[in-house]
C-alpha positions in Angstrom: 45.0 112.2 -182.5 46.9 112.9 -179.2 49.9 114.0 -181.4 47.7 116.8 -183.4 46.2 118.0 -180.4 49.6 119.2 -179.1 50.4 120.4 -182.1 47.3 122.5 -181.9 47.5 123.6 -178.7 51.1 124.5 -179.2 50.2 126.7 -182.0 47.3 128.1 -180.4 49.7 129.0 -177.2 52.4 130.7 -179.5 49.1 132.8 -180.8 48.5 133.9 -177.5 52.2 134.7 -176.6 52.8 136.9 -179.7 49.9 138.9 -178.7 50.2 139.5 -175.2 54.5 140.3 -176.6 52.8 142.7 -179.1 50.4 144.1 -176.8 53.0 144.5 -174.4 56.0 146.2 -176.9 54.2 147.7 -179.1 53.2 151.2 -178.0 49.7 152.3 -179.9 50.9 156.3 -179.0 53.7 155.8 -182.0 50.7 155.9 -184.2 49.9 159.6 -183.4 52.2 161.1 -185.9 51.3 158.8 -188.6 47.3 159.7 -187.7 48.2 163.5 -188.0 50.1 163.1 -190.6 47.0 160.5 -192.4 44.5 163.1 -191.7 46.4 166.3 -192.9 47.3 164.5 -196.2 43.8 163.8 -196.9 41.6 166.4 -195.6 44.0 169.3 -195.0 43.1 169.4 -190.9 45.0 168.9 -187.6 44.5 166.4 -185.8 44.7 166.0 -182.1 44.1 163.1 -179.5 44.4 164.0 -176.2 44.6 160.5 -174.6 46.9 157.7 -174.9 45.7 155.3 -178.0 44.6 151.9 -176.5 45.4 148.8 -179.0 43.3 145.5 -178.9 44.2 142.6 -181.0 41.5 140.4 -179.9 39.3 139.3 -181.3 40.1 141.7 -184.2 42.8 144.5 -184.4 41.0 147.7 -183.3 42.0 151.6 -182.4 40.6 153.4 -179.7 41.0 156.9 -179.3 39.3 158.8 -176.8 38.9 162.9 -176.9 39.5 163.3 -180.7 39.3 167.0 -182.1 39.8 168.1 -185.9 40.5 171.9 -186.0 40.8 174.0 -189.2 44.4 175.6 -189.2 44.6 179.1 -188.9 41.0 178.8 -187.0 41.1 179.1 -182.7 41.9 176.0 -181.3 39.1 176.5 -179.3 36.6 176.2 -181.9 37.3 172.4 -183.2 35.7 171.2 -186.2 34.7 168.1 -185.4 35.3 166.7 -181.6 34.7 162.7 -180.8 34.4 161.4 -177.1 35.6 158.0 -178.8 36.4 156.7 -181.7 37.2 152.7 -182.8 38.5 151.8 -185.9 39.1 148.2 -187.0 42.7 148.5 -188.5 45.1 145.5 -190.2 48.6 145.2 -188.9 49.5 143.7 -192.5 47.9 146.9 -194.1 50.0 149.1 -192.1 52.7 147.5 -192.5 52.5 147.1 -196.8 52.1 151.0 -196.8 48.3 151.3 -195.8 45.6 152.2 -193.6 42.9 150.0 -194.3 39.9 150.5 -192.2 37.5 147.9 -191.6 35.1 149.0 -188.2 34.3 152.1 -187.7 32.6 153.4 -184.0 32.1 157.1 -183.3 30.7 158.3 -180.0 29.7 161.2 -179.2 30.5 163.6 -182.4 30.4 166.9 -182.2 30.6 168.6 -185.6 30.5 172.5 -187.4 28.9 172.1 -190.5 29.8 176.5 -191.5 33.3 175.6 -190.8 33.3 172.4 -192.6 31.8 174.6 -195.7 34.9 176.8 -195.5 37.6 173.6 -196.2 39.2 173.2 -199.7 40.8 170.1 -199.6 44.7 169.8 -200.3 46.4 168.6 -203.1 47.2 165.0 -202.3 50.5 163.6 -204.4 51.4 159.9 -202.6 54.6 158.9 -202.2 55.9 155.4 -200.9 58.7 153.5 -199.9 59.9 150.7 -201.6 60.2 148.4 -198.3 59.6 148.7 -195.0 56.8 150.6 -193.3 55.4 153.7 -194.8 57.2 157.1 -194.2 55.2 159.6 -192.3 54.6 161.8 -194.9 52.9 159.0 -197.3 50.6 156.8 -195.8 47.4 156.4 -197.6 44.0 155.6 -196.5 42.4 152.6 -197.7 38.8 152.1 -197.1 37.8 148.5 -199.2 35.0 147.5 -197.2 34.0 148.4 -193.7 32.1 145.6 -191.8 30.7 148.3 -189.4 30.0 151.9 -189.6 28.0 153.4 -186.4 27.6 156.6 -185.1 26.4 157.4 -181.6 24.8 160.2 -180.4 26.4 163.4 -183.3 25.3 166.8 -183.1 25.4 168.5 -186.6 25.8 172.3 -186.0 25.7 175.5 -188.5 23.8 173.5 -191.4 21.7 175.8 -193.8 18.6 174.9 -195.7 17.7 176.3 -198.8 16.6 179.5 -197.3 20.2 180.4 -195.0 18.8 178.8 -192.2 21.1 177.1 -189.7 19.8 173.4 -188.2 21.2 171.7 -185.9 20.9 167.6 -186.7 21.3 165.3 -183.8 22.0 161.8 -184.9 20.8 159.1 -182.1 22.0 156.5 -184.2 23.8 156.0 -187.7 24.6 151.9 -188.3 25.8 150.7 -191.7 26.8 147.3 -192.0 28.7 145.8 -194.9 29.9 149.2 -196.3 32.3 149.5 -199.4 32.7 150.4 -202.9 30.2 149.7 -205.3 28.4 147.5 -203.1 24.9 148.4 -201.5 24.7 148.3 -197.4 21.9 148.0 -195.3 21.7 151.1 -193.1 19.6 152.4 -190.5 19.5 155.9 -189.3 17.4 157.8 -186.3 17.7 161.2 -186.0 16.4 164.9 -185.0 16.8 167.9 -186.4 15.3 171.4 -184.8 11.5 170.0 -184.1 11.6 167.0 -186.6 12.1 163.2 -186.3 13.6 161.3 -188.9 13.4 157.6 -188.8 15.4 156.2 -191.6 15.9 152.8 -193.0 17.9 152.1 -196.9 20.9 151.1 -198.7 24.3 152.9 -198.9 26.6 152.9 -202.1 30.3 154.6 -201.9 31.2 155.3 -205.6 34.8 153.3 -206.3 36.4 156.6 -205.6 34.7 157.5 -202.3 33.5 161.0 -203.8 30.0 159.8 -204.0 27.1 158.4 -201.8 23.9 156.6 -203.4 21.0 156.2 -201.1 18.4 153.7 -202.3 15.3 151.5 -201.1 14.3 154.5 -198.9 11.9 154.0 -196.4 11.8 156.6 -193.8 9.2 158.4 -191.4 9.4 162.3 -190.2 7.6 163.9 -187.6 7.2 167.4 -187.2 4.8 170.3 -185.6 2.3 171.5 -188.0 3.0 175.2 -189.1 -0.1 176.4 -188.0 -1.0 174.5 -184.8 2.4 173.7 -183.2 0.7 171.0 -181.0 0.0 168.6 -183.6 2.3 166.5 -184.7 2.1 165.5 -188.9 3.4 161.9 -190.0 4.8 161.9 -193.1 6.7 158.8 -194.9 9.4 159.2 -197.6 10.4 156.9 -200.4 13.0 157.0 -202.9 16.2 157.3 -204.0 19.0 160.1 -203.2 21.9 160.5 -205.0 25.0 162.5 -202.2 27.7 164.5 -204.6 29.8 166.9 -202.5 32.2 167.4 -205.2 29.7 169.0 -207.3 28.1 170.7 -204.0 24.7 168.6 -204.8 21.7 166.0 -203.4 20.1 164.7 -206.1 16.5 163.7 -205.1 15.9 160.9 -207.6 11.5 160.1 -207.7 11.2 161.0 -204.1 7.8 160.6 -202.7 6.2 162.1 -199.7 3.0 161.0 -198.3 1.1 162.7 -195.8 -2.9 162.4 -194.7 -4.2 164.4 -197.8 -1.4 165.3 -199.5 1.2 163.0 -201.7 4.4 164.9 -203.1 6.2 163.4 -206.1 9.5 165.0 -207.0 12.7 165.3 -209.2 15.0 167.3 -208.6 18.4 168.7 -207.5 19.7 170.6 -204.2 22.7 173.0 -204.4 24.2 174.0 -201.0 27.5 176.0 -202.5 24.8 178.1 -204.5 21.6 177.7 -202.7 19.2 176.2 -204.6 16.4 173.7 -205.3 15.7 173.2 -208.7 13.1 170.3 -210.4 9.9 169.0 -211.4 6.9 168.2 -209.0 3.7 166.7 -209.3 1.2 167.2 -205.8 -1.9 165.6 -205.4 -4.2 167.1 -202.7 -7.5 166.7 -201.1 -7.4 169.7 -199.0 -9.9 169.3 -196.2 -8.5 165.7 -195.4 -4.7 167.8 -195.9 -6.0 171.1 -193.5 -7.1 169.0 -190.8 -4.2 166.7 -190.5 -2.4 170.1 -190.3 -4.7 171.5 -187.5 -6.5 174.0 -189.7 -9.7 175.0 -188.0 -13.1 173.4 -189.6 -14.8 176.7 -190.0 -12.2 177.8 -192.5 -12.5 174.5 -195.2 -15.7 175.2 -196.6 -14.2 177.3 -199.4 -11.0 174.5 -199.9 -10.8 173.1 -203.2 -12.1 169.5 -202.6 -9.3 168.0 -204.6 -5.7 169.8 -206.6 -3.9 167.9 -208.9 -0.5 170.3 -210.0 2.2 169.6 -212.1 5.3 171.8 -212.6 8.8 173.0 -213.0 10.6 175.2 -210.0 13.4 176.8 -209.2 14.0 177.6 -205.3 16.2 180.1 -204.5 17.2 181.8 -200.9 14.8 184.8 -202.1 13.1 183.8 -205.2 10.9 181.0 -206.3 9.5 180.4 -210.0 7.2 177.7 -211.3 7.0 177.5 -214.9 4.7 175.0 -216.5 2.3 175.1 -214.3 -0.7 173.0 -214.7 -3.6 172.3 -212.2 -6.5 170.6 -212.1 -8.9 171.9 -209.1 -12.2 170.3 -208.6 -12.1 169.5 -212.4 -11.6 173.1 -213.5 -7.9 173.4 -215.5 -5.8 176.0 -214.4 -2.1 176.8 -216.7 0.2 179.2 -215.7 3.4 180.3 -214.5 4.2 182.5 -211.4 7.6 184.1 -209.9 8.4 185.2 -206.1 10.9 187.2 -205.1 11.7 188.5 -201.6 9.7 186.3 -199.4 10.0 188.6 -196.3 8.4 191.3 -198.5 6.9 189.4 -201.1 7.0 190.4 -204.9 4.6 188.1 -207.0 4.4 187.9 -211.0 2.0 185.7 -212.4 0.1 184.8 -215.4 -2.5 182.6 -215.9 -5.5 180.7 -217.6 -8.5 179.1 -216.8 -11.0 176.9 -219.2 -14.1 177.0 -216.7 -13.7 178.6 -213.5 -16.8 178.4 -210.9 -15.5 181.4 -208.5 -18.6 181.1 -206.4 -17.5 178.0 -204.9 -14.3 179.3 -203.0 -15.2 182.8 -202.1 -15.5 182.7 -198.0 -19.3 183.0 -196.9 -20.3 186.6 -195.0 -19.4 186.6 -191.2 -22.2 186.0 -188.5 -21.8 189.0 -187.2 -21.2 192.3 -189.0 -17.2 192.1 -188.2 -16.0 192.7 -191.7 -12.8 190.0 -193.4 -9.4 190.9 -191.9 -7.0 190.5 -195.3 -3.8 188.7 -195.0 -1.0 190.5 -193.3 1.6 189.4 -195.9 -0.8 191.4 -198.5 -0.1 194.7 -197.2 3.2 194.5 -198.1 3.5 192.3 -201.0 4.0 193.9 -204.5 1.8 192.0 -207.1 1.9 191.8 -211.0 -0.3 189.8 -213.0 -2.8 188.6 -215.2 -5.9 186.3 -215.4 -8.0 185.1 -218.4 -10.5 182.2 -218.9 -12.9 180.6 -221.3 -16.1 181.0 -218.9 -16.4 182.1 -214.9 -19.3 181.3 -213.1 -20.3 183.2 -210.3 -23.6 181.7 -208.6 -26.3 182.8 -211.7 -24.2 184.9 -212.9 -22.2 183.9 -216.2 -19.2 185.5 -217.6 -17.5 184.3 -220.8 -14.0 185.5 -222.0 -13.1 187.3 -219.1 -9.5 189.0 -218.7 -7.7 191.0 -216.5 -4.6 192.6 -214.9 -4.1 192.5 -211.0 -1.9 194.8 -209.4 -1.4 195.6 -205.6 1.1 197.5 -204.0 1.5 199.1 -200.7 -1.7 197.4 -199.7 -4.2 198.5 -203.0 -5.8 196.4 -204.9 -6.2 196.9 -208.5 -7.9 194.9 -210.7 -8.3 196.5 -213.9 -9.7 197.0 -216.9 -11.8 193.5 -216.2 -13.4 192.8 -219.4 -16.4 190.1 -220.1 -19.3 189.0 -222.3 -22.0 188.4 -220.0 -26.0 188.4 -221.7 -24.6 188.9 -224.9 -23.4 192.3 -223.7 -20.1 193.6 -222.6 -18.7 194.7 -219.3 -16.3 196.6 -218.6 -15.2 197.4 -214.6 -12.1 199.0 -212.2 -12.2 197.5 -209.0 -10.0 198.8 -206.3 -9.3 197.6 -202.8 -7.4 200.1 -200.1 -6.4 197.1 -197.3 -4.9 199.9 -195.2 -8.0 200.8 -194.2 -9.6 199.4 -190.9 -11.9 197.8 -192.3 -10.8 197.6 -196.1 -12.8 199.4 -198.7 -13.8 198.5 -201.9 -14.5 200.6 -204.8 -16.2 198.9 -207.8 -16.8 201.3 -211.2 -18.5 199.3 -213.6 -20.1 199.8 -217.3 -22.1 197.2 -218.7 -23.2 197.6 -222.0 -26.5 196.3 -224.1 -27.4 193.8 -221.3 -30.2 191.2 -222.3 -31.7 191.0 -219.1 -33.4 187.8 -220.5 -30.7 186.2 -220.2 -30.2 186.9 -216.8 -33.3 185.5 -215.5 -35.7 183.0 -215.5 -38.6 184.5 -217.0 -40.8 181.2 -215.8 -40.4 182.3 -212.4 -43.7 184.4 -210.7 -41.2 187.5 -210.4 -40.4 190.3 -212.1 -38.4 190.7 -215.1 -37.1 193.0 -217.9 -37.0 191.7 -221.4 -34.4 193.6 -223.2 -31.4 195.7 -223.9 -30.3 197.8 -220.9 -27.1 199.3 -219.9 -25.8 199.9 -216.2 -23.5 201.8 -214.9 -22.3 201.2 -211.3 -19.9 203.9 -208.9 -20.0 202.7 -205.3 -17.5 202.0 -202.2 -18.2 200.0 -199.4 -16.3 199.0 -196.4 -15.6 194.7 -196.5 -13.9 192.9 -199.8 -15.3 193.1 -202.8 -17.5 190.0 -203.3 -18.5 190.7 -200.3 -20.4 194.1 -200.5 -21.2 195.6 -196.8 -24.6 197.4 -197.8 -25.0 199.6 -194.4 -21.2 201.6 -195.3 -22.3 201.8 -199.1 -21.8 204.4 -200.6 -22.1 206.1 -204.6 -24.3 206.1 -207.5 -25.8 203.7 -210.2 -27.9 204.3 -213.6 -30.0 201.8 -215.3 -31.2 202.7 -219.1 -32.8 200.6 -221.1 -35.3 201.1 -224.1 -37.8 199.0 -226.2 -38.3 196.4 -223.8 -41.1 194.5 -222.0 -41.9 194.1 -217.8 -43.0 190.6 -217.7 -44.7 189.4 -214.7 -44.7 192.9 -213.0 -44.3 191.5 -209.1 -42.6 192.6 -206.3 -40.5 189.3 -205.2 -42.3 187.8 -202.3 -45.7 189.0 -203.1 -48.7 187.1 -203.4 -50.5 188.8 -205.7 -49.9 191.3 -208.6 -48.0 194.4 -208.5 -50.2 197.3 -207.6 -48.8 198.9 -210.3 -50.7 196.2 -212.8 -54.0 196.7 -211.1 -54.3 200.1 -210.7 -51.9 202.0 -213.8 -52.5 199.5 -216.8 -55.1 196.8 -218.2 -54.9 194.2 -216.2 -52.0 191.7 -217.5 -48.6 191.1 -216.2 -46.8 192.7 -219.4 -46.1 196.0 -219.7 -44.1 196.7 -222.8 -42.1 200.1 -222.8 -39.9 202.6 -224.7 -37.7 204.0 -222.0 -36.5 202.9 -218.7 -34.1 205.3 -217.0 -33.6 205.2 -213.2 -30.7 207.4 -211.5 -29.7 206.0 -207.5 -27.8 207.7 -204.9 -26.8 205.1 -202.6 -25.6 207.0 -198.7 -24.8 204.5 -196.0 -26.3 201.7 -197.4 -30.2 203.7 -198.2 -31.3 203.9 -202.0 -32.4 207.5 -203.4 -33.8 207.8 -206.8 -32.9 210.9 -208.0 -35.3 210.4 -211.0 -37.0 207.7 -212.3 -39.3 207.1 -215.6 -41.1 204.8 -217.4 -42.7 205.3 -220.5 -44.5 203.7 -223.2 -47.7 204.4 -225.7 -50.2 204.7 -223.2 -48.8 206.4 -219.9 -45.5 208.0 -218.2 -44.6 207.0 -215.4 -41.9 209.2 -212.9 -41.1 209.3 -209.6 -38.8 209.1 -206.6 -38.3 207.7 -203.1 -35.9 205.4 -200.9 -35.1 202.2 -199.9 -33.6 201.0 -197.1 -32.4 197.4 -197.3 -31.7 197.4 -193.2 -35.1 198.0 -192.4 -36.9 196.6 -195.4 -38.6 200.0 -195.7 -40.0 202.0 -199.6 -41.2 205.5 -199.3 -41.7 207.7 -201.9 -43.9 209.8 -204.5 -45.1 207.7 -208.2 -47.2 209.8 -210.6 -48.9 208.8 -213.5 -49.5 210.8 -216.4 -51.7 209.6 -219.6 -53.5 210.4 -222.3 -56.8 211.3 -219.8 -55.2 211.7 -216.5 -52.6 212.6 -214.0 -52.5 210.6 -210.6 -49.8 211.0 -207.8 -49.6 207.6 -205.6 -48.0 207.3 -202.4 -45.6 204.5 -202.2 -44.5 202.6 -198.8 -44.2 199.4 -196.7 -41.9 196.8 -197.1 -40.5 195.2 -200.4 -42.3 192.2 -199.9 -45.7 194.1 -199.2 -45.5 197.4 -200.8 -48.5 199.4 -200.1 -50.0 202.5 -202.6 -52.2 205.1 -201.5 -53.3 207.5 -203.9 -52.6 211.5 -203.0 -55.4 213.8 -203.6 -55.1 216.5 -206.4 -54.7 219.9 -204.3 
């Protein structure tokens, strides 16, 4: 035992000798021109340390080089590609010496690097030579990267990155650790970093392809944090899972059923990013429920009541620096099925084609209510200047009572007017027909509505059940006015134009004035008592100036009386006035007309 303990020893203190001998001899600075002339064989870039190497053989052969710097030749040698405070690599003598450069440990602190320049780079042809004995020459030493216990990365700043749009980021990389790295072979790997305003919290497993051209990322688990675009002091959580596929000889990131998760919102996508051709190309599927969504982006309450509840979208796009299409586009919004397709081009002045289709649209549910006060809607800035080219059809749109089936029609704005036109419908088993036009240049906008409806049955319009009044039959309308607010929203007191109302062999059932307790005074005091008052003409004429009602003429007729006449309305202050007479077969009578609408009083005007 004593015997192999010496022997031991013995060994052990020849170990020690030939290092310290190698250590002492062996001058790591000799390796410079080799490093240069490694680096320049294989990525075309010049390579400069500007401190003495430092060689450690314990417990492991390792590297260290301290101020690093990788500059493009032909670029300033003030502006360095990439610039390391330190770098370790984990090296084999036996490698070296067999005509390699086989790293095993890789430690970077510190990296500084230019992404634009890095862009610029083609790499060099790379024909390998070797000698048949003896080290390698300096002009053929490969690089041999088998499997690296260690990769970690301290504290890089990624400059002159663009995003899909030509934006530079800057990514700042607290910490990159692999362990286990190599070819073919999956390693664990852990990365925090920050880029511009957003965290990234990373955790996966790395793949090099056998030819180190390739990087598979799987088993993603990762968690960003960034501002919300609208309210810059909240912060939105967001966690991604998937797989990504890195090919920079192709120029590509493959994002392979990536998901992102947010409160609200969950983002599934497959698709591919091209950074030599900017682009972002794929399918997506988004599932939304938008008020939990706008609040976990700090969108105010007061502006969720007209939200779709929940959005369920499927589709194909195609993401370009200035344009964006989406082709296949199906949605599903509160229940209601939307199909489509849409294209944008310019996004810093917005030109928008579109064309779509609805089964069973209920509009009334998303159009904002009025404002408390009479402060008229502000439209969109981007709307003034966005150029706009569609069209919109749909089995049935519902409107609060009002039902319209088969409507269709072309939208068009430019330079900040809105034109929706000719918007075509069945409603009551009639037709309409209206131009709507929206000048958002104005202060506040105006909106000009033209409609034609045509052989309206009013009965299908109302609920004849109802202690009101009502008109059954076949009327047609015709509508000319302008108002200062959006369109669904019309702003009485700034209306302005003219409407017509004809109808002819028809009935007044239930002759009341809404609100009223008791008949219409008409009933009591025209025709035998009775709320039905059949007729063969109907014609009413309106001038409509700031919001008050004029009838220019009105008449009623029917076998046993006429009845004409003309006054106002004003809807601000609830107030009728105006002149009635009634002509039959025995009589003439002039009545006086006034009060409110809810209590409308008649006085009967002597005859001169």
């Amino acid at each position: 035992m004593r015997w192999f303990l010496k022997i031991f020893l013995g060994i052990l203190a020849l170990f020690i000798l030939a290092m310290a001998l190698a250590t002492i001899l062996i001058d790591p600075d000799d390796l410079k021109p080799w490093l240069r002339t490694l680096v320049h064989q294989h990525t075309g870039l010049t390579l400069e340390i500007r401190k003495p190497l430092e060689l450690s053989l314990f417990p492991r052969p390792e590297l260290m080089a301290r101020g690093v710097r990788l500059t493009v030749p032909g670029q300033p040698h003030n502006l360095p590609l990439v610039e390391a405070k330190q770098c370790v690599m984990g090296v084999s003598a036996w490698s070296i010496w067999s005509g390699g450069f086989d790293l095993s440990r890789i430690v970077i602190h510190g990296l500084t690097m230019d992404a634009d320049l890095a862009s610029q780079i083609s790499p060099p042809d790379t024909q390998q030579t070797r000698s048949d004995s003896g080290p390698p020459s300096v002009t053929a030493l490969p690089l041999a990267i088998n499997h690296i216990q260690q990769l970690r990365i301290t504290n890089a700043t990624l400059t002159g990155l663009p995003d899909i749009f030509g934006t530079t980021r800057v990514l700042t990389i607290a910490e990159l650790d692999v362990q286990g790295l190599g070819r073919e072979v999956p390693a664990p790997a852990r990365c925090r970093a920050t880029c511009n305003n957003m965290a990234l919290d990373l955790n996966g497993s790395l793949t090099l392809s056998r030819d180190l051209t390739t990087l598979l990322v799987q088993d993603i688990q990762a968690r960003v944090t960034a501002p919300s675009p609208f309210l810059p002091t909240t912060s939105i959580n967001t966690t991604l899972a998937g797989t990504l596929f890195l090919d920079p000889p192709n120029d590509r990131l493959v994002l392979r059923a990536v998901r992102a998760t947010l409160p609200g919102l969950d983002i599934l996508t497959s698709s591919t990013i091209n950074w030599a051709r900017p682009s972002w190309e794929g399918g997506v599927i988004v599932n939304a429920v938008f008020t939990q969504a706008a609040r976990a982006l700090g969108l105010a309450a007061n502006n969720l009541t007209t939200l779709p509840r929940r959005v369920d979208l499927r589709t194909h796009f195609s993401l370009h620096p200035d344009t964006l299409a989406l082709r296949d586009v199906h949605t599903v919004m509160d229940g209601q099925t939307l199909r489509g397709q849409a294209r944008v081009s310019d996004f810093t002045r917005p030109s928008i084609t579109f064309k779509a289709f609805g089964d069973h649209v209920n509009m009334g549910r998303y159009l904002p209510p009025a404002p408390d006060t009479d402060r008229t809607a502000e439209p969109p800035a981007w709307l003034k200047t966005a150029r706009v080219r569609g069209s919109f059809s749909a089995n049935r749109i519902t409107l609060g009572s009002l039902v319209a089936d088969n409507p269709q029609t072309l939208v068009r704005v430019n330079k900040g007017i809105v034109r929706i036109y000719p918007l075509k419908a069945t409603i009551a088993n009639g037709t309409m027909e209206a131009n709507i036009r929206v000048n958002l240049n104005a202060s506040p906008p105006t909106s000009t509505l033209r409609t034609h409806l045509k052989n309206i049955q009013i009965r299908d319009l109302v609920d004849t059940d109802q202690p009101s009044t009502a008109l059954l039959g076949a009327m047609d309308m015709f509508f000319d006015l302008t108002w200062q607010d959006v369109p669904w929203r019309p702003h009485v007191a700034t209306m302005h134009g003219q409407a017509t109302i004809d109808a002819v062999n028809g009935t007044l059932v239930g002759v009341r004035i809404p609100g009223s307790k008791s008949p219409s005074p008409l009933t009591e005091r025209m025709v035998p008592p009775g709320d039905i008052i059949p007729f063969s003409l109907l014609a009413a004429r309106f001038d409509v100036e700031s919001g008050v009602m004029k009838t220019r003429r009105f008449t009623l007729k029917n076998r046993s009386f006429t009845l004409t006449g003309r006054g106002t309305y004003d809807p601000g202050t609830d107030e009728l006035g105006g002149i009635l007479s009634l002509v039959n077969t025995t009589s003439r009578q002039t009545l006086q007309l006034q009060g409110s609408l809810n209590e409308p009083r008649l006085r009967r005007v002597p005859a001169p």
